[in-house]
N, C-alpha and C positions, 0 to 999 in steps of 0.2 A: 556507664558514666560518659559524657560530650566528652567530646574533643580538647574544648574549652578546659574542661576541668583536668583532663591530661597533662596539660602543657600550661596550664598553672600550679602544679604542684611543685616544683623548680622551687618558685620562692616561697611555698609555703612550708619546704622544708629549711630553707633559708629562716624567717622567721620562728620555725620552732627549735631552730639553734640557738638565736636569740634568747629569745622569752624564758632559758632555764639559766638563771644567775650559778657562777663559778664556785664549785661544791654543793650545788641543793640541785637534787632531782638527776634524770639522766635522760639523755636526748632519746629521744625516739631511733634515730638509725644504729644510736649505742647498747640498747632493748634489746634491738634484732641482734644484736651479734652477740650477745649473751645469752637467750634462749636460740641460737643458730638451726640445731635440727627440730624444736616444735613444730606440731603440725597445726595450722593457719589457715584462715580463707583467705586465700586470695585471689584476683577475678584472672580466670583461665589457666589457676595453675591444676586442677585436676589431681593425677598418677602422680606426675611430675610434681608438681606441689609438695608432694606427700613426703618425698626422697629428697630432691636438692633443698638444702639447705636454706633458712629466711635470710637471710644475708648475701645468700647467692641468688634468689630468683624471688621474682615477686609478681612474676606472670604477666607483665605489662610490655613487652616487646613491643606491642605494636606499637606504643606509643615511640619508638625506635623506627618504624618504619613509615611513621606518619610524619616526623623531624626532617629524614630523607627527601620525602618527596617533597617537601614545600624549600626545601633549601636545593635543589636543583632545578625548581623552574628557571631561576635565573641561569644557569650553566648548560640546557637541556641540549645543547648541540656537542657538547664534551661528550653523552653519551653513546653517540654514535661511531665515535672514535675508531670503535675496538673490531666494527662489525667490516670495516673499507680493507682492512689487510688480505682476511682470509679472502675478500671479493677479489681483488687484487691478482693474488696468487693461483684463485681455480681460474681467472680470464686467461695471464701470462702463458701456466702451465698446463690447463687442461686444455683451452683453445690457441694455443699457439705452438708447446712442446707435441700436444695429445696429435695434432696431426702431423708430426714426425713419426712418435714414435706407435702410432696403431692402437694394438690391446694389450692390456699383460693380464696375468693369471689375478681372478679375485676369489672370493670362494665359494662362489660356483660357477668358473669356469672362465672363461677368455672375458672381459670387459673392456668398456673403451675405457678409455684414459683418466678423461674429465668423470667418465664415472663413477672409476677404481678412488682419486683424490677429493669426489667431493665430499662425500662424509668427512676422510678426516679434517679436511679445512672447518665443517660445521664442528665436529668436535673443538677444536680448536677456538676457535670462533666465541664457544660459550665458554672455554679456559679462561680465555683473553678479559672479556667480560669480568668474569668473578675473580680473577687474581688483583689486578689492576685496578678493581673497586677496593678488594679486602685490604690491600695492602698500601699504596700510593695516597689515600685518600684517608683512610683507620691510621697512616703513620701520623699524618701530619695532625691527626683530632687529638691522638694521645699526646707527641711531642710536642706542640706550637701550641696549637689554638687549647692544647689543654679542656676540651668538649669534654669528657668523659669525667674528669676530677668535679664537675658540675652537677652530671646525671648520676653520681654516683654517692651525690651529697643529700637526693634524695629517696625514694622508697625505692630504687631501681638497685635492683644488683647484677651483679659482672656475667652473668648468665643472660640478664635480659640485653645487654649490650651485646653482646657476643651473638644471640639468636639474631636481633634486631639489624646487625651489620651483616651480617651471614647472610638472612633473609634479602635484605636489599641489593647486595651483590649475586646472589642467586636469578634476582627478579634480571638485574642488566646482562647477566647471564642469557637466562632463557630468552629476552629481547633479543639479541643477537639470532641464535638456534633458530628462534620463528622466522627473522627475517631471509635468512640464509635457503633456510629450505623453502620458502617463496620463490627465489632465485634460483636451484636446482630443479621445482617443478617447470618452470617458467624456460628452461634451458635442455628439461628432457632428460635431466641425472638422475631421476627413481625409477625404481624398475621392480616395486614390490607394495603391497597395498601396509605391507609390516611397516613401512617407512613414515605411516602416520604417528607411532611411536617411537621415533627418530627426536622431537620434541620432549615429550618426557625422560628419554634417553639423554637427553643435553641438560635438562635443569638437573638430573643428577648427577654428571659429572660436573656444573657447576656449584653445585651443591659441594660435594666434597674438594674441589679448589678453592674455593671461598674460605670453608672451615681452616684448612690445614695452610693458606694464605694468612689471614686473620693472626692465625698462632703462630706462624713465622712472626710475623709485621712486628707482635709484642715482645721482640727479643734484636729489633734493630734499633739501634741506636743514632745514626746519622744518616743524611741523606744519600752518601755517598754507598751506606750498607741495599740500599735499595736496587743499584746497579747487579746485587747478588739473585735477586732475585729475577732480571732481566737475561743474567748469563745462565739459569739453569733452565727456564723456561724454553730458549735458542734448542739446545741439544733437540730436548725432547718434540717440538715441534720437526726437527729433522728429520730425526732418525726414529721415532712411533710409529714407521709405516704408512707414515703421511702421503707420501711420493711415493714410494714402493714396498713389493710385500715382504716377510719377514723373511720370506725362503732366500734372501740375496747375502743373505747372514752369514757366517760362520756360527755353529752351536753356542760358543763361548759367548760372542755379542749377541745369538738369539735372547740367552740368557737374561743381557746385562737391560735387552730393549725389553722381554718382558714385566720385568720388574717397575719400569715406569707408567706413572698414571694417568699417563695419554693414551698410551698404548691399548690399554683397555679399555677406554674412551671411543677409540678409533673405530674399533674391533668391534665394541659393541651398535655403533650408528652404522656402521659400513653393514653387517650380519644386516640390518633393517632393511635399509635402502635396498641391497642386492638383494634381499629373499633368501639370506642365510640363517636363518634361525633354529639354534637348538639350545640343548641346556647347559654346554658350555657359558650362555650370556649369563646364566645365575653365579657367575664365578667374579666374572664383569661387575654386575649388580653390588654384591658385597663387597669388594676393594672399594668402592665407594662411597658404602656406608659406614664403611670402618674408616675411610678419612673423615669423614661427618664429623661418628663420634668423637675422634679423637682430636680433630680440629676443636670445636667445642670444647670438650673437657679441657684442653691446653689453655685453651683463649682464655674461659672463667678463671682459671686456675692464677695465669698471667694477670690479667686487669684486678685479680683482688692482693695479690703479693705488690704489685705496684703504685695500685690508688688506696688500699682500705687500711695498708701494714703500715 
């Protein structure tokens, strides 16, 4: 199907609200929610298709990630926003602290400075990215501008939103990760040819801050709730063994840093870049698939109790 006809169907579900007089017949999105688990065609839902719900997914996402991009041409400089900090912070502290303080232990062995902090800054970097898309920009569609109460009035269900918003903060995500490690090869901070999967390593920790972003955002209520989101993110850019390694810990706070999901973020880009790699990263791997999932599932779950009840 065009494009065209994507992004006219808006008011063609508009019009077939109309067209059914009060008591005769029943709307087509009212259908869907009465046969909910039938299995359907529809275009790319596949597996998936089969399982979620017609009411919850209707396999049209992209037409979510095609809205995105024509509505930030105008804004395209806001994108770049999120990538100048982490740049920021490896100049400040790995070229200005780094030669103070020498090498410190990374895992495998003595590293300089700027090249112990750069990974986590790229971790970080693609955090930045997908939280601050999921969350700052999904509040204000649900709360204000009320975007969602629209897309939802037609064949699209709170799954296709959900992937569609996810996927688009995933992408300014990975925007970030690719430009950052430009700037690390370009400055001399990779020191393993594994570091070319330091990129995919970043869309998936953007990947799961988006999700479990996303599922937060749909449980804020005011702008002022958004600052909550600014104060948890602080911590964990600290102290995820961003600036230094875990061993500076006491057991107790080993604990308490690794249970955060930067940490594992860090851990897993840092292992690339330095030529640490074993199959501890498969540990990595899944804490962030399990934010995915459960970001997602939260998000559908939120946007249909809000907009469809």
């Amino acid at each position: 199907m065009s494009r065209d006809a994507d992004m006219t169907m808006f008011a063609a579900a508009g019009a077939a609200g109309k067209a059914a007089p009060t008591g005769q017949g029943i709307p087509e999105r009212e259908s869907a929610r009465t046969s909910s688990y039938s299995v359907v065609s529809r275009p790319g839902g596949g597996l998936v298709g089969r399982i979620i719900p017609v009411r919850m997914y209707a396999g049209r996402s992209r037409v979510m990630l095609e809205r995105s991009l024509l509505t930030t041409r105008t804004i395209k400089w806001t994108l770049i926003s999120g990538f100048f900090e982490p740049l920021f912070y490896l100049l400040a502290m790995g070229a200005g602290m780094g030669s103070l303080i020498g090498t410190v232990e990374g895992p495998t062995g003595p590293v300089a400075y700027a090249a112990f902090i750069a990974p986590g800054l790229l971790a970080t970097s693609a955090m930045n990215g997908a939280v601050f898309d999921s969350t700052t920009n999904v509040f204000f569609k649900l709360r204000y501008a009320k975007t969602y109460d629209a897309m939802l009035a037609t064949s699209l269900g709170p799954v296709d939103v959900a992937l569609g918003e996810i996927g688009w903060a995933l992408g300014r995500g990975a925007t970030y990760a690719v430009t950052f490690e430009i700037v690390m090869l370009a400055m001399g901070l990779v020191h393993s040819p594994w570091a070319i999967l330091a990129v995919p390593a970043a869309v998936l920790i953007a990947l799961g801050f988006a999700a479990i972003g996303m599922a937060v955002c749909t449980f804020l209520k005011t702008l002022q709730h958004l600052d909550w989101v600014t104060m948890s993110l602080l911590p964990m850019f600290l102290l995820s063994t961003t600036f230094f390694p875990l061993s500076v810990y006491p057991r107790a706070a080993q604990i308490v840093v690794e249970a955060m999901p930067l940490y594992h973020g860090i851990e897993m880009v840092r292992a690339l870049t330095l030529g640490a790699v074993d199959w501890s990263m498969a540990g990595h791997v899944a804490y962030f698939l399990a934010m995915a999932v459960v970001g997602v599932w939260v998000t559908s779950r939120r946007l249909e109790k809000l907009l469809l009840t």
